[in-house]
C-alpha positions as a Markdown table, in Angstrom:
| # | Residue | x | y | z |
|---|---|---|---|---|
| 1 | Unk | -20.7 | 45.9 | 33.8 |
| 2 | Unk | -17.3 | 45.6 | 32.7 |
| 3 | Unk | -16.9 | 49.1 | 32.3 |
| 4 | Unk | -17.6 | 49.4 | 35.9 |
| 5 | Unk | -14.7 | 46.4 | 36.5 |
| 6 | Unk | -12.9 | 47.9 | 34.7 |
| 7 | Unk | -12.5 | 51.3 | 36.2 |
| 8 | Unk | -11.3 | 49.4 | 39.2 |
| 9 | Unk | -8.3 | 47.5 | 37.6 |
| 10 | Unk | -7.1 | 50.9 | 36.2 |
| 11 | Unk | -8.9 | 53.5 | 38.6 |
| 12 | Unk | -5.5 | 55.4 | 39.3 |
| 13 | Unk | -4.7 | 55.6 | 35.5 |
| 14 | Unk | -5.4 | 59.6 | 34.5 |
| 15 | Unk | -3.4 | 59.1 | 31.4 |
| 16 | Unk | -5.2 | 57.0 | 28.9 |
| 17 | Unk | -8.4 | 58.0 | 26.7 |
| 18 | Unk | -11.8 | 56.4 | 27.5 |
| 19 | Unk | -14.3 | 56.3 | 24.3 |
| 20 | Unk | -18.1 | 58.0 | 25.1 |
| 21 | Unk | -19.6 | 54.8 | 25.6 |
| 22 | Unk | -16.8 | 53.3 | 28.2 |
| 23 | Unk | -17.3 | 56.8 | 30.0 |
| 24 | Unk | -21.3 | 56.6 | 30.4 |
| 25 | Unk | -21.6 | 53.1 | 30.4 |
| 26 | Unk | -19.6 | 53.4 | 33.2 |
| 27 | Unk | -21.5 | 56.8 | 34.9 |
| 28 | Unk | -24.7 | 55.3 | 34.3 |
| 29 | Unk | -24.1 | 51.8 | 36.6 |
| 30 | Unk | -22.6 | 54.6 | 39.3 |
| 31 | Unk | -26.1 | 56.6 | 39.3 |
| 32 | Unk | -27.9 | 53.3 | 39.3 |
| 33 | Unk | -25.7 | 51.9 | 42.1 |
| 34 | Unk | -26.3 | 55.0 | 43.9 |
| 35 | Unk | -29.8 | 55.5 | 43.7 |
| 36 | Unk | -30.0 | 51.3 | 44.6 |
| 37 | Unk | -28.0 | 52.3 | 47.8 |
| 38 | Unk | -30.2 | 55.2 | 48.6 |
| 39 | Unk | -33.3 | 52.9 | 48.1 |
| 40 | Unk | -31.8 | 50.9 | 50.6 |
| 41 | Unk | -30.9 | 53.5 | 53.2 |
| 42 | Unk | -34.4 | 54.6 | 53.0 |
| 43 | Unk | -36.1 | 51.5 | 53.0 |
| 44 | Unk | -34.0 | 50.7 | 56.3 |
| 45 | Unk | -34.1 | 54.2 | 57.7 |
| 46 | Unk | -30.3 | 54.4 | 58.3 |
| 47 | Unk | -28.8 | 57.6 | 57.9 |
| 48 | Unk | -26.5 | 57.9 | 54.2 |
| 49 | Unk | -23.1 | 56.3 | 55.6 |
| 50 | Unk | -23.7 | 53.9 | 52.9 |
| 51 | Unk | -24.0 | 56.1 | 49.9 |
| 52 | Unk | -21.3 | 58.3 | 51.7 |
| 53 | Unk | -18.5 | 55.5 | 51.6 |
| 54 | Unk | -19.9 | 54.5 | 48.0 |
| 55 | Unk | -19.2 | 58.1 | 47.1 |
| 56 | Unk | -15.7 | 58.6 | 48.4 |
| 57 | Unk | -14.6 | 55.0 | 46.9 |
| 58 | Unk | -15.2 | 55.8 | 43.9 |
| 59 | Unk | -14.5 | 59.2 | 43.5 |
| 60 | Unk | -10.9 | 58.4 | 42.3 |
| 61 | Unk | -11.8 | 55.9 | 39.2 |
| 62 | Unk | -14.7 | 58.8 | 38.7 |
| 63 | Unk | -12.2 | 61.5 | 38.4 |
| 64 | Unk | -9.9 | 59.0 | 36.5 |
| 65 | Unk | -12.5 | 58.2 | 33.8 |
| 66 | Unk | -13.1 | 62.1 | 33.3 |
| 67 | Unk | -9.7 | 62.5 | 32.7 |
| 68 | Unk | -9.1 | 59.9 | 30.4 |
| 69 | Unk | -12.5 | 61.0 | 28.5 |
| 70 | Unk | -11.8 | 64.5 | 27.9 |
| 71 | Unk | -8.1 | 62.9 | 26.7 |
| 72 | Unk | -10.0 | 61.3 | 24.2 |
| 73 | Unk | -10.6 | 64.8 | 23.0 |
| 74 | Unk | -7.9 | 66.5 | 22.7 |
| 75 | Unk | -8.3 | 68.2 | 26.1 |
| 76 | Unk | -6.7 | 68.2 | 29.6 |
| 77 | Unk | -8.4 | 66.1 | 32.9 |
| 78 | Unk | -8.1 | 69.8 | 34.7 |
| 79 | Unk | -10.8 | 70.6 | 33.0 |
| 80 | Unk | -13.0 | 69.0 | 35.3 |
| 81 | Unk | -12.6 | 72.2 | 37.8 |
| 82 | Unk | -15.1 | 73.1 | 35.7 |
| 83 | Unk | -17.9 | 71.9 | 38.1 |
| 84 | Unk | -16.5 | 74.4 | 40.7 |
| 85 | Unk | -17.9 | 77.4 | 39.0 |
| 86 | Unk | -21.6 | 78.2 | 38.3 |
| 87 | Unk | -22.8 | 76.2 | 35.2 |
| 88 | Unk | -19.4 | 75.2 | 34.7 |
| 89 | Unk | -21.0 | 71.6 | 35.4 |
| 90 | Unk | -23.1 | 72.0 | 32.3 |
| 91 | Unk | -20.2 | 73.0 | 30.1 |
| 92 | Unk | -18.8 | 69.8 | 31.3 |
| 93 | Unk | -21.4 | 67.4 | 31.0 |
| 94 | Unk | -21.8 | 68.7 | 26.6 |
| 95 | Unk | -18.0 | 68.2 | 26.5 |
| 96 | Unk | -18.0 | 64.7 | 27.8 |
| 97 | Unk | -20.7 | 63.8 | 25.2 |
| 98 | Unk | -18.7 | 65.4 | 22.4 |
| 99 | Unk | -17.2 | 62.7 | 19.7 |
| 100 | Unk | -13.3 | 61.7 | 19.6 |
| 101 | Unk | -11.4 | 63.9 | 17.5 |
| 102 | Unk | -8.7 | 62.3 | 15.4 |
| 103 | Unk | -6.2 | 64.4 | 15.5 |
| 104 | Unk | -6.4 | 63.7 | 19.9 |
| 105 | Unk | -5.7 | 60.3 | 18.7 |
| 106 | Unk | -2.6 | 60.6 | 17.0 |
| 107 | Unk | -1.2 | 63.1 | 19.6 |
| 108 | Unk | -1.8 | 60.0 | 22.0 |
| 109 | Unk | -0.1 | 57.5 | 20.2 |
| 110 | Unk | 2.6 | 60.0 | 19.4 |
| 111 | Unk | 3.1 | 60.5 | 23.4 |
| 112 | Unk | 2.9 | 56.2 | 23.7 |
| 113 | Unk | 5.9 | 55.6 | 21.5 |
C-alpha cells in the first residue's frame, strides 16, 4: 500500500526511476481497486461513473509511474505511445517487466548532480 501512497505524494514526478516491484506493486492495488469498484457498481446497479472518475484520477501518477519505470531502464516515458498501436501494448507490458540496467543508473545520477 505504500506504493499506492506513494504515487500520490509524487504523481506529477515523470523524472525519477521506479524499481519493477514499486511499478507492479503499485499496478496491481490499481487493478484490484478497480475491479473492487466495478464489484460495487454492479452489486448496486449504478452505471460506471465510479470506476470512470477512479480512472481519470489516476491516470496521471499511472502515466507517471511508467515513465519513471521505463527510466529505470535506460529508456524514455514516450515510450508508452506504444499502447496506441496494435500489439504495441504487449511490447510494453515485457519492457516494464525487464530488470534495471546499470548503466541507466549511472546516467541518472550523472543527470542528479
Amino acid at each position: 500500500m505504500d506504493n499506492f501512497t506513494a504515487a500520490f505524494s509524487n504523481f506529477a514526478n515523470f523524472n525519477d526511476r521506479a524499481t519493477r516491484t514499486q511499478f507492479w506493486m503499485f499496478s496491481l492495488i490499481y487493478v484490484a481497486v478497480s475491479l473492487a469498484i466495478a464489484i460495487i457498481e454492479y452489486v448496486l446497479q449504478i452505471p460506471g461513473m465510479l470506476g470512470l472518475v477512479f480512472s481519470l484520477v489516476m491516470l496521471v501518477p499511472m502515466l507517471a509511474y511508467g515513465a519513471r519505470r521505463l527510466h529505470d531502464m535506460g529508456r524514455s516515458g514516450w515510450w508508452q505511445l506504444l499502447v496506441i498501436i496494435p500489439l504495441g501494448a504487449i511490447v510494453l507490458i515485457v519492457m516494464l517487466c525487464l530488470a534495471t540496467k546499470p548503466e541507466s543508473v549511472e546516467k541518472y545520477q550523472l543527470q542528479k548532480v
